[in-house]
N, C-alpha and C positions, 0 to 999 in steps of 0.2 A: 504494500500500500504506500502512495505516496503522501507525505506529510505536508501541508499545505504553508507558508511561512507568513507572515504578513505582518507589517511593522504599524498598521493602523487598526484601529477596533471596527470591525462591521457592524450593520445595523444589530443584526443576531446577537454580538458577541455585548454591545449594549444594551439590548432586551434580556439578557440573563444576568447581568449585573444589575440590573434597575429589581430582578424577581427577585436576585439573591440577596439586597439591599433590605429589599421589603421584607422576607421571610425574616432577617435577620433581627430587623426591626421589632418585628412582631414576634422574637422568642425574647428579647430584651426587655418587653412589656409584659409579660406573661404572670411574673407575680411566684409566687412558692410552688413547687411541683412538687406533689406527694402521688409514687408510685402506688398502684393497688387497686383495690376497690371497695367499697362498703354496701354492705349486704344486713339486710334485718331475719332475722332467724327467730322461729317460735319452736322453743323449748319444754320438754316435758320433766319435770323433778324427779327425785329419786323417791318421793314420799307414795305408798301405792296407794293408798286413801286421799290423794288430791284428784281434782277434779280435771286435770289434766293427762289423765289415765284412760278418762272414759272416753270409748273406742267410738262408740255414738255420735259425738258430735265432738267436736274441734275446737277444745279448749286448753291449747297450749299457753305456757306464760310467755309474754312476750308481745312486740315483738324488741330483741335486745338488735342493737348493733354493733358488727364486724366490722373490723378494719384487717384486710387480707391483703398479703402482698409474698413477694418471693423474697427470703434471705439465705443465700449462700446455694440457690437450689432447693430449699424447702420453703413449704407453705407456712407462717408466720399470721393469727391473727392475734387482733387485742380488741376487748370491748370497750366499745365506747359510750358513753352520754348521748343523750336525743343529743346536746348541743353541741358537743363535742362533733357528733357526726356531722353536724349542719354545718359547723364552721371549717371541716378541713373539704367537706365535697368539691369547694369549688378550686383548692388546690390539685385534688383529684382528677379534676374536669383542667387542671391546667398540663397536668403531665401528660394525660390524652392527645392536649391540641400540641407539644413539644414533638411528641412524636410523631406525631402526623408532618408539622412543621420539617423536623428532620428527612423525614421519607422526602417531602418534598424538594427542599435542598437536595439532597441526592437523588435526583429523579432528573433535576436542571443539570448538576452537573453533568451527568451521563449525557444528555442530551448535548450540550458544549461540548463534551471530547469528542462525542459522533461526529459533530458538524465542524471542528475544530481540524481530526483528523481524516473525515473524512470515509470514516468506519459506516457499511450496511449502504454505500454508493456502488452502485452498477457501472 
């Protein structure tokens, strides 16, 4: 393959530094990223005379909330407060949009070294 040289930016090559600008932009504002997810779970006790026993109808305690995520290769949760869970969601929802964000970046870039070098031309 031949490698293409060129001592000026083309239009292309400043449309992916304007996207890559903006995405940068936009992980810079993001705010606390807390990996994981929170999940609410209804729990039965260990008491067999609660009413959380009875197979009849669906009276588990709860509902508690999880905080799950992966550490070191294992599954890791800790309970949380109704408020506790309300306040970190939206760091949750921020580590979502990081990597999505990332994908994105590397999505551009691959796209630049194609049109750069020339890679997937007939």
């Amino acid at each position: 393959m031949e490698r293409r040289h060129s001592n000026h930016m083309t239009r292309q090559d400043h449309q992916h530094e304007q996207q890559a600008a903006r995405i940068c932009a936009e992980i810079a504002a993001l705010g606390p990223c807390l990996p994981g997810t929170i999940s609410a779970r209804l729990l039965r006790c260990g008491n067999p005379g609660c009413r959380c026993r009875d197979t009849d109808r669906d009276q588990r305690h709860g509902p508690y909330r999880y905080w799950t995520r992966k550490i070191a290769g294992k599954t890791a949760s800790r309970l949380l407060s109704p408020d506790q869970a309300e306040r970190y969601q939206p760091w949750l929802e921020n580590d979502k949009r990081l990597h999505a964000l990332t994908r994105e970046l590397e999505a551009l870039a691959i796209r630049a070294a194609e049109q750069a070098e020339g890679w997937g031309e007939k």
